[in-house]
Every structure is written in C-alpha cells, then in structure tokens.
GUGURO-345904 format. One record per residue (C-alpha): residue in three letters; x, y, z; residue number from 1. Coordinates in steps of 0.001 Angstrom, whole numbers. Each point is the difference from the previous one (the first is absolute). Last residue first. Example, Ala and Ser with C-alpha at 12.3 -4.5 7.8 and 13.67 -1.06 7.14 Angstrom:
% residues 2
<pt type="SER" X="13670" Y="-1060" Z="7140" seq="2"/>
<pt type="ALA" X="-1370" Y="-3440" Z="660" seq="1"/>
This chain:
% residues 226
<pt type="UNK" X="138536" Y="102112" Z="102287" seq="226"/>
<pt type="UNK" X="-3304" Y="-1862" Z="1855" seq="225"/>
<pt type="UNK" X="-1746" Y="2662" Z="1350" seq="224"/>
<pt type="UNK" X="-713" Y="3315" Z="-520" seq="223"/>
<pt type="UNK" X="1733" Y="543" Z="-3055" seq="222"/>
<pt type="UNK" X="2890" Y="2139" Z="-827" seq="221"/>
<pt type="UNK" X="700" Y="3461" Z="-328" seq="220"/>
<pt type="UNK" X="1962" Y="2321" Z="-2496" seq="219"/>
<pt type="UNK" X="-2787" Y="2937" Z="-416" seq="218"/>
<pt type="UNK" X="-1177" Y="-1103" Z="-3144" seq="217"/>
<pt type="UNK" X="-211" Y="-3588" Z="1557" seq="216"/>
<pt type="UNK" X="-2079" Y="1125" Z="3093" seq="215"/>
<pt type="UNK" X="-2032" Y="1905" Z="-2596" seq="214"/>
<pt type="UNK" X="-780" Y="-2934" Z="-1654" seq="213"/>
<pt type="UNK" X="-987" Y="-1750" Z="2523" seq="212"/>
<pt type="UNK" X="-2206" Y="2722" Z="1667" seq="211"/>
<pt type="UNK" X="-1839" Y="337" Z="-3378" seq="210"/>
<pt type="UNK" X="-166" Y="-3702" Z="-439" seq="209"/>
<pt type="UNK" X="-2162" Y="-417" Z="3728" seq="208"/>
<pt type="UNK" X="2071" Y="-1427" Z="2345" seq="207"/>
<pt type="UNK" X="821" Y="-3033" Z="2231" seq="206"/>
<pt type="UNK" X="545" Y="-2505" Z="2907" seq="205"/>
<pt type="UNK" X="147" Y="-3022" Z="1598" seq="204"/>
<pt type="UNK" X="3302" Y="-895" Z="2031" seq="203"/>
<pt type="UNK" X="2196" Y="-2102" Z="1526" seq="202"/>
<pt type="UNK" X="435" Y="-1566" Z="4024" seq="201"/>
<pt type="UNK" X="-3227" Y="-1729" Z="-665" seq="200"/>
<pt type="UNK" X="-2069" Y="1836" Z="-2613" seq="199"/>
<pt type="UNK" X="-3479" Y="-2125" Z="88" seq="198"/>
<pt type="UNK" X="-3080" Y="94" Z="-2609" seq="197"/>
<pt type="UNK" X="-2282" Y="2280" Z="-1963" seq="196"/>
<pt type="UNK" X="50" Y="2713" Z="-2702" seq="195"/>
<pt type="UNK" X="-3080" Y="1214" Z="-1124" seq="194"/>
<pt type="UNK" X="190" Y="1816" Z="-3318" seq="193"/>
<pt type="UNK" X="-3166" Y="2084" Z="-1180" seq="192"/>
<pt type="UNK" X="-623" Y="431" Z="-3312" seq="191"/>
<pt type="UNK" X="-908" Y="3006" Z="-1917" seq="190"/>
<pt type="UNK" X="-3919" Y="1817" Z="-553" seq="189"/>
<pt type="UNK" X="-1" Y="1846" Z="3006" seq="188"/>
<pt type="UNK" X="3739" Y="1425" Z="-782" seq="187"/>
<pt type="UNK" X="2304" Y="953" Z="2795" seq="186"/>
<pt type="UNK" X="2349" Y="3163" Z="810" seq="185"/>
<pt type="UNK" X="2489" Y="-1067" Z="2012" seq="184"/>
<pt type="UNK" X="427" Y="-3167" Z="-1783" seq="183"/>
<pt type="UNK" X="754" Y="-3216" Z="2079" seq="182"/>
<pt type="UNK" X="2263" Y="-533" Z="3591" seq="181"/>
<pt type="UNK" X="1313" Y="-3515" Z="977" seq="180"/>
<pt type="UNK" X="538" Y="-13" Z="3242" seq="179"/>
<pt type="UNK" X="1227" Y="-3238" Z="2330" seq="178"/>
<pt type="UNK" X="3606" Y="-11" Z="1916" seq="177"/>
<pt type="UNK" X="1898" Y="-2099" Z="1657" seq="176"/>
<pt type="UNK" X="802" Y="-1561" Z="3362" seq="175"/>
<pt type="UNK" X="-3645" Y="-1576" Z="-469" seq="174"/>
<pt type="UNK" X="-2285" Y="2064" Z="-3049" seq="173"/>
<pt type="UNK" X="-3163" Y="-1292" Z="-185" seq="172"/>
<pt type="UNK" X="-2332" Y="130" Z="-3142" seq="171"/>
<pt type="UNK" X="-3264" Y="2257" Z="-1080" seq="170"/>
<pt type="UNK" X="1117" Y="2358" Z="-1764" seq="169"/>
<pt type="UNK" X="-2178" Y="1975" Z="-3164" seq="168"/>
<pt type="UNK" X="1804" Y="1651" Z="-2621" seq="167"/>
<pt type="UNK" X="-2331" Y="2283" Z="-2201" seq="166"/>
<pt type="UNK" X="1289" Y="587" Z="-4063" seq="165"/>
<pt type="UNK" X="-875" Y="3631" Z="-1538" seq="164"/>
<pt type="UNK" X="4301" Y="-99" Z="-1151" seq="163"/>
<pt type="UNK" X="1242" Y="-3438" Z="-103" seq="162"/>
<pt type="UNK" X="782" Y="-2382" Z="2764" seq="161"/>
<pt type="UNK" X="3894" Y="-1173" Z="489" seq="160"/>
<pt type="UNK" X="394" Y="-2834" Z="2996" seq="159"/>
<pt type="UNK" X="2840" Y="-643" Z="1551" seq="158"/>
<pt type="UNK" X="690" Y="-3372" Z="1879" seq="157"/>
<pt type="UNK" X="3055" Y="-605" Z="2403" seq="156"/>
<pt type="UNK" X="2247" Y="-2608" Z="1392" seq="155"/>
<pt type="UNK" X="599" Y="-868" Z="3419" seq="154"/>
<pt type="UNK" X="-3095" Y="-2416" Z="-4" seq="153"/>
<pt type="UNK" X="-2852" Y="1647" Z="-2502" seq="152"/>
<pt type="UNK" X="-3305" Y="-1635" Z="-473" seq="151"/>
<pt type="UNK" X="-2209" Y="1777" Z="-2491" seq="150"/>
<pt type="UNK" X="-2858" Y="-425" Z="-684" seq="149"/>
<pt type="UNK" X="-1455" Y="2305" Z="-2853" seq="148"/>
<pt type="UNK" X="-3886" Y="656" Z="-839" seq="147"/>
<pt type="UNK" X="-1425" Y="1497" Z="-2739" seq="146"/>
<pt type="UNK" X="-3256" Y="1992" Z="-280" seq="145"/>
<pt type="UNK" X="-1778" Y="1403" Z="-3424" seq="144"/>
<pt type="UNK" X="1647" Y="-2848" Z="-1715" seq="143"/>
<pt type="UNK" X="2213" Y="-1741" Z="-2245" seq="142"/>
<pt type="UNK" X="3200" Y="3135" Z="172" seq="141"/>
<pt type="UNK" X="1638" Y="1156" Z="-3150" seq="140"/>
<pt type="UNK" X="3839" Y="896" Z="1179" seq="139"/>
<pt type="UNK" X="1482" Y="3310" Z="-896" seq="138"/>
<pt type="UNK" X="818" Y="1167" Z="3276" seq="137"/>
<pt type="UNK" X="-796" Y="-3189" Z="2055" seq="136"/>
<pt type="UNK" X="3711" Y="104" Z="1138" seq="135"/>
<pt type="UNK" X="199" Y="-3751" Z="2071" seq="134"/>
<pt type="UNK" X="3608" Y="275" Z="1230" seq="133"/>
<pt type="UNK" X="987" Y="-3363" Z="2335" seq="132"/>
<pt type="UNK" X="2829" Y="-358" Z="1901" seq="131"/>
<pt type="UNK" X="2099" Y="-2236" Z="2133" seq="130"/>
<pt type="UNK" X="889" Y="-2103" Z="3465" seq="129"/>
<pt type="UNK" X="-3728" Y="-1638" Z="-609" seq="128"/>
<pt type="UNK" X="-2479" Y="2013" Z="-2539" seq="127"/>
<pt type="UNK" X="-3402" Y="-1261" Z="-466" seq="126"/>
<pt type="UNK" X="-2545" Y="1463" Z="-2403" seq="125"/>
<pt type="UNK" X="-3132" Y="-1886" Z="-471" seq="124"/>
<pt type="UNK" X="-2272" Y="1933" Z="-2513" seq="123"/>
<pt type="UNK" X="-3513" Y="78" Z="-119" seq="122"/>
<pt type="UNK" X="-2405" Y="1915" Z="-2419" seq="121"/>
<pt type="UNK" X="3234" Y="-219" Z="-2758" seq="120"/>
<pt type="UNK" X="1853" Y="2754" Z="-894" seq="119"/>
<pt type="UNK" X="900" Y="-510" Z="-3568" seq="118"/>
<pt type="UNK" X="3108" Y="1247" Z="-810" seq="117"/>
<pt type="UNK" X="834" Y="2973" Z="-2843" seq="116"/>
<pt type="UNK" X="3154" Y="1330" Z="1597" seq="115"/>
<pt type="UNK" X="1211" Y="-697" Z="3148" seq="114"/>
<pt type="UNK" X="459" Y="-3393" Z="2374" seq="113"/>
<pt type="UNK" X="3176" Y="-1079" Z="1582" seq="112"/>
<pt type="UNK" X="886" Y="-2655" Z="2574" seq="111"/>
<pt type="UNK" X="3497" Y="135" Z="1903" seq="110"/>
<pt type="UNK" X="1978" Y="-2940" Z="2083" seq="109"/>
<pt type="UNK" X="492" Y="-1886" Z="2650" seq="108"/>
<pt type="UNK" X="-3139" Y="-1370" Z="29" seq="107"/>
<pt type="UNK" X="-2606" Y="1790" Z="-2693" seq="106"/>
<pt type="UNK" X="-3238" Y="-1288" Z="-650" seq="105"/>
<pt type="UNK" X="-2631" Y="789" Z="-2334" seq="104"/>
<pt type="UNK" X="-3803" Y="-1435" Z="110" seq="103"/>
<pt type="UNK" X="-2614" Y="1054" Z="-2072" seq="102"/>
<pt type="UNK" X="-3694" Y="360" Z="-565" seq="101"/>
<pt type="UNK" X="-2808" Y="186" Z="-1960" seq="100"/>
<pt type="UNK" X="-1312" Y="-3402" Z="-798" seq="99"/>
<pt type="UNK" X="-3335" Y="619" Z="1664" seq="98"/>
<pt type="UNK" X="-312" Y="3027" Z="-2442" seq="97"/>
<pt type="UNK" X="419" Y="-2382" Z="-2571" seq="96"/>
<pt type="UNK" X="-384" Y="2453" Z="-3456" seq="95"/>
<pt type="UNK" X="1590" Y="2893" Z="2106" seq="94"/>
<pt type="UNK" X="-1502" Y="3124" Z="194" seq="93"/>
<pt type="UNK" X="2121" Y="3142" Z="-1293" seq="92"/>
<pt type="UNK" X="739" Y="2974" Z="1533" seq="91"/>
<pt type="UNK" X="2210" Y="2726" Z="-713" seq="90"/>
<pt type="UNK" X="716" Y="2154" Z="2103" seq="89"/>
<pt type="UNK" X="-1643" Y="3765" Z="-731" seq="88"/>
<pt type="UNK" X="-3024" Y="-1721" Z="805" seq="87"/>
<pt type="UNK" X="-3221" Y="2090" Z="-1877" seq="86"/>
<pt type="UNK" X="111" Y="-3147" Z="-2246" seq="85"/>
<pt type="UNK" X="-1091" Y="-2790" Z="2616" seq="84"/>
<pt type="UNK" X="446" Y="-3316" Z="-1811" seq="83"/>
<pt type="UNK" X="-3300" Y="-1610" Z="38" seq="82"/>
<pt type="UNK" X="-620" Y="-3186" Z="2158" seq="81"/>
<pt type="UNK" X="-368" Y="-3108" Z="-1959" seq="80"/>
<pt type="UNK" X="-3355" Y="-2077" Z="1698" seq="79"/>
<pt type="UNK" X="-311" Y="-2021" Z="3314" seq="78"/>
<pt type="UNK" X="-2903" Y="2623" Z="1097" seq="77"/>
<pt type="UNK" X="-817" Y="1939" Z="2749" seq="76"/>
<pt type="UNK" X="-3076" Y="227" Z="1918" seq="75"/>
<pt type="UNK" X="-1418" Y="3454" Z="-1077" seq="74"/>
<pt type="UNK" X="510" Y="3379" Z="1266" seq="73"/>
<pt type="UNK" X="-3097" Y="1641" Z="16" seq="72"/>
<pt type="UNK" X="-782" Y="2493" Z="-3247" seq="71"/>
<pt type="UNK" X="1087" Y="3476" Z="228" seq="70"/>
<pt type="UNK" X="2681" Y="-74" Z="-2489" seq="69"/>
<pt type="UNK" X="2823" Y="370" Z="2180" seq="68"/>
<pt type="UNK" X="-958" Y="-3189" Z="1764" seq="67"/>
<pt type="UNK" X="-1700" Y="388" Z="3326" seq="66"/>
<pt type="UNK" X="272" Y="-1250" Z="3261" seq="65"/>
<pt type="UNK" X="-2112" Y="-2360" Z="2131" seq="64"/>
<pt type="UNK" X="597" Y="-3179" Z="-1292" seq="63"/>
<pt type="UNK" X="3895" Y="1115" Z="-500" seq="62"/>
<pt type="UNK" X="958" Y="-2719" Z="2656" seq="61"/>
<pt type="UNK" X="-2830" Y="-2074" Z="460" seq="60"/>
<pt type="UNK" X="989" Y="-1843" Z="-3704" seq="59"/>
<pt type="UNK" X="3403" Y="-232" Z="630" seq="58"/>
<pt type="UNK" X="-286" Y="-3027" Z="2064" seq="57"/>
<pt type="UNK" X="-2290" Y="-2044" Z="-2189" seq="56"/>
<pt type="UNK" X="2133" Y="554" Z="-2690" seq="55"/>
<pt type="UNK" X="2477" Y="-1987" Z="2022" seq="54"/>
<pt type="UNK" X="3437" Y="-475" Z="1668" seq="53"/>
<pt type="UNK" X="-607" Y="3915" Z="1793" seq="52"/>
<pt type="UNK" X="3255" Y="1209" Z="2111" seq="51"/>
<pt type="UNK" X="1127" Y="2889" Z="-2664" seq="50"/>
<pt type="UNK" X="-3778" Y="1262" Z="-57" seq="49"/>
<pt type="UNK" X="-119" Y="-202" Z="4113" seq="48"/>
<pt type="UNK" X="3080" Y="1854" Z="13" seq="47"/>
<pt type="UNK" X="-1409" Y="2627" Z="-2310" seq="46"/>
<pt type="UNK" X="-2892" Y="258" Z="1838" seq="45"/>
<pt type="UNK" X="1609" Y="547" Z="3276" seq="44"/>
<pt type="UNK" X="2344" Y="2898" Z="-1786" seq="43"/>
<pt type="UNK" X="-3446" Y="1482" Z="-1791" seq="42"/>
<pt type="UNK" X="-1895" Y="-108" Z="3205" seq="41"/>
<pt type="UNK" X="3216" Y="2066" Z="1955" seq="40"/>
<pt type="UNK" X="606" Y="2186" Z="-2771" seq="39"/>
<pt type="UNK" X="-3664" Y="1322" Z="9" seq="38"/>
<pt type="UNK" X="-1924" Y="-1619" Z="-2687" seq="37"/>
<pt type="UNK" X="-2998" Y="1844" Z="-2288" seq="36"/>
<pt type="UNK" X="2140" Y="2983" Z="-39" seq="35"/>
<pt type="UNK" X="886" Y="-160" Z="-3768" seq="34"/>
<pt type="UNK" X="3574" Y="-553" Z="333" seq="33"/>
<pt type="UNK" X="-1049" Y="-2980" Z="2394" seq="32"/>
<pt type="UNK" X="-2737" Y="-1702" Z="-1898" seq="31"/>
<pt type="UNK" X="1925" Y="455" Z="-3816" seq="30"/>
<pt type="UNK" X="2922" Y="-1921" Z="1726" seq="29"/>
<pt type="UNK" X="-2295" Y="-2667" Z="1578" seq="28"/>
<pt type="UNK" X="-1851" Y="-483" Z="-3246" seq="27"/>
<pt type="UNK" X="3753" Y="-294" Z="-2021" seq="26"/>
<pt type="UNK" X="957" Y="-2196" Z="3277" seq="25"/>
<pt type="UNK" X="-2914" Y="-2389" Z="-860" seq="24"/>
<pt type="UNK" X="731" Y="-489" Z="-3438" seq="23"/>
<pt type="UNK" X="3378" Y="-631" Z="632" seq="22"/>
<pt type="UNK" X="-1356" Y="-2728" Z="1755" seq="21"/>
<pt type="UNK" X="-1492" Y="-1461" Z="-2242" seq="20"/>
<pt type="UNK" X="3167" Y="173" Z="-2377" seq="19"/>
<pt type="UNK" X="2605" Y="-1672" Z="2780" seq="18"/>
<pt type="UNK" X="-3024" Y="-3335" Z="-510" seq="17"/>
<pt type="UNK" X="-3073" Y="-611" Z="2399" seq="16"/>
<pt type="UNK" X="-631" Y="-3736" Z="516" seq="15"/>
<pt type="UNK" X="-3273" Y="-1070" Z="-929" seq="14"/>
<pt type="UNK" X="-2943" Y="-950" Z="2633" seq="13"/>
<pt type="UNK" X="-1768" Y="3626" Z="-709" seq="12"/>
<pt type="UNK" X="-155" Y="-911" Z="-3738" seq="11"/>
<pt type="UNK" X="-3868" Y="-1127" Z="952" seq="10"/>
<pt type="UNK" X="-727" Y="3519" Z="1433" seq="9"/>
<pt type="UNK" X="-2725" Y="-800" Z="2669" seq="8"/>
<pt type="UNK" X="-3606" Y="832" Z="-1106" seq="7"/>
<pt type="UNK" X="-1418" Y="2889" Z="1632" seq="6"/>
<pt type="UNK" X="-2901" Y="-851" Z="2405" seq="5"/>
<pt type="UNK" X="-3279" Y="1040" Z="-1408" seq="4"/>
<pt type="UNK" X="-1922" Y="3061" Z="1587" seq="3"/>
<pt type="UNK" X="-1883" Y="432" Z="-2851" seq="2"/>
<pt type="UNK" X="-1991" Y="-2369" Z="-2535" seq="1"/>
C-alpha cells in the first residue's frame, strides 16, 4: 500500500525533559557549523527548542536536518543523555534532570561558589545590597546549556566560565550594568552559559578563568561584587 499517511508519534503528547532538548541543540550545533543553518535559522531554532513543553514540539524542529551519521534526526527520546567526552568541562547528566536547579541568595551580604560545584541547568542568583561570586573554574556542569537568573539590586553578581566555555546574555541592565563575557577561544563540544535576569542599580558580570587569574597575578580584583 503507498501513499499512506504517517502515523502520529504516540510519545508526541509527553513532556520534553532539559536532556531532549539537548538533543536538539547538539543537531542544531552540528546544522550551523556545517552550513546546513545560517545563524539567523539556527538562533530562531534554538529559541523555538528552549520554548518547546513537548516531544511533539521538538519533533518539526530538526525534521529536516541531519544527524552526524547521516540518518534523519529522530524524535527525541526521555532516555540518559551521554556525557560529551570531547568537552574540556566536564559534564555530567543529572539523575533528575527536572530536579536540576538551585537557588542562592545573598541580602546584605556575600555568596561564594569555587572548586568542584555542580552547576546546575538553572540557577537563581539574587544579590540585594551585596555580592555573589559564582567561579565555574573547576565546577562540573549538568548539561550541555545552563541557565543563570540573576536579580541584582545594588549588589553585584560575577560569574567565572572556564576556558572553551560560550557566555550567552540575554538580561537587562537598569542604572547598572549587564555583560557577562565567556572564553575567547570556544569549544563546540563545551557548554554554553546563559545568564538571564535584572541588574537594578548593581551589576551582572564576568570572565573567563584565564582573564581571572591574570587579573589576580597582576594585583586586580573582580568585576563585580568585591
């Protein structure tokens, strides 16, 4: 029998997890450095990828793109994402990626993360008449993407990314200011840190390790938040 309609996916109706789609933005990735995308599809796809509640929503999205093996880009699947070895970060997927996240607050006060921290997919980060210091140097991040809001009220957020790591802003800066900058020199295969949110008379901001530590060589201080 030909010309049969296609069946519709019957996982379509489920609710896409952090891992889907990280699927999605691996395809989207491999699209645009291939040539497949041009910036401005891969940006609107992205978004769209982000946006999507469903499996049913990612489905269109890579439907007419190709996997790196040649075959089409299926509908993905609620299964364990690998941990991407060519990263020079080190990821690892959470066992409850809908439980990955984190909220840390500092009033009047100072907030500090280094070391070997988990960075969770999303991470509330408020700071109100203080600081907060997020250094992601040696921290082991739960996805391909993360995502930080922050929400800083005469205070001030800094954010440490390590080397091959893309920064990505998308918040507001209001009588303050809003620019987090990542690795100079990127890595395809390491995550991407999206920092979100408000600085209202304070300040969002950050580094890549290498310009950290040089800052600190050389005798300076922090952007933001010292």
């Amino acid at each position: 029998m030909e010309n049969l309609p296609d069946r519709p996916n019957p996982h379509a109706h489920l609710r896409a997890s952090d891992i889907d789609r990280d699927q999605v933005v691996d395809v989207l990735r491999d699209a645009l450095m291939t040539g497949r995308l041009t910036q401005d599809e891969h940006a609107e796809r992205l978004e769209q990828t982000l946006q999507a509640r469903t499996l049913g929503e990612l489905e269109p999205i890579t439907s007419d793109l190709l996997v790196p093996d040649g075959r089409q880009s299926p509908l993905p699947s609620s299964v364990p994402a690998r941990t991407v070895s060519n990263s020079p970060v080190p990821i690892e997927n959470p066992a409850d990626p809908d439980d990955s996240f984190t909220t840390m607050v500092a009033i009047f006060g100072g907030v500090e993360r280094k070391g070997s921290w988990r960075v969770k997919r999303r991470t509330n980060a408020f700071a109100v008449f203080g600081g907060q210091d997020l250094d992601m140097t040696d921290a082991i991040f739960e996805g391909k993407e993360v995502t930080i809001w922050t929400f800083a009220v005469f205070g001030g957020i800094d954010i440490t990314v390590p080397e091959g790591v893309t920064v990505r802003n998308e918040g507001v800066g209001i009588f303050g200011g809003f620019a987090a900058n990542g690795s100079d020199t990127p890595h395809p295969d390491a995550p991407t840190v999206v920092v979100k949110g408000l600085a209202l008379f304070g300040g969002v901001g950050g580094q890549s390790s290498a310009k950290r530590h040089k800052k600190r060589f050389h005798g300076g201080h922090g952007q933001l938040g010292h």
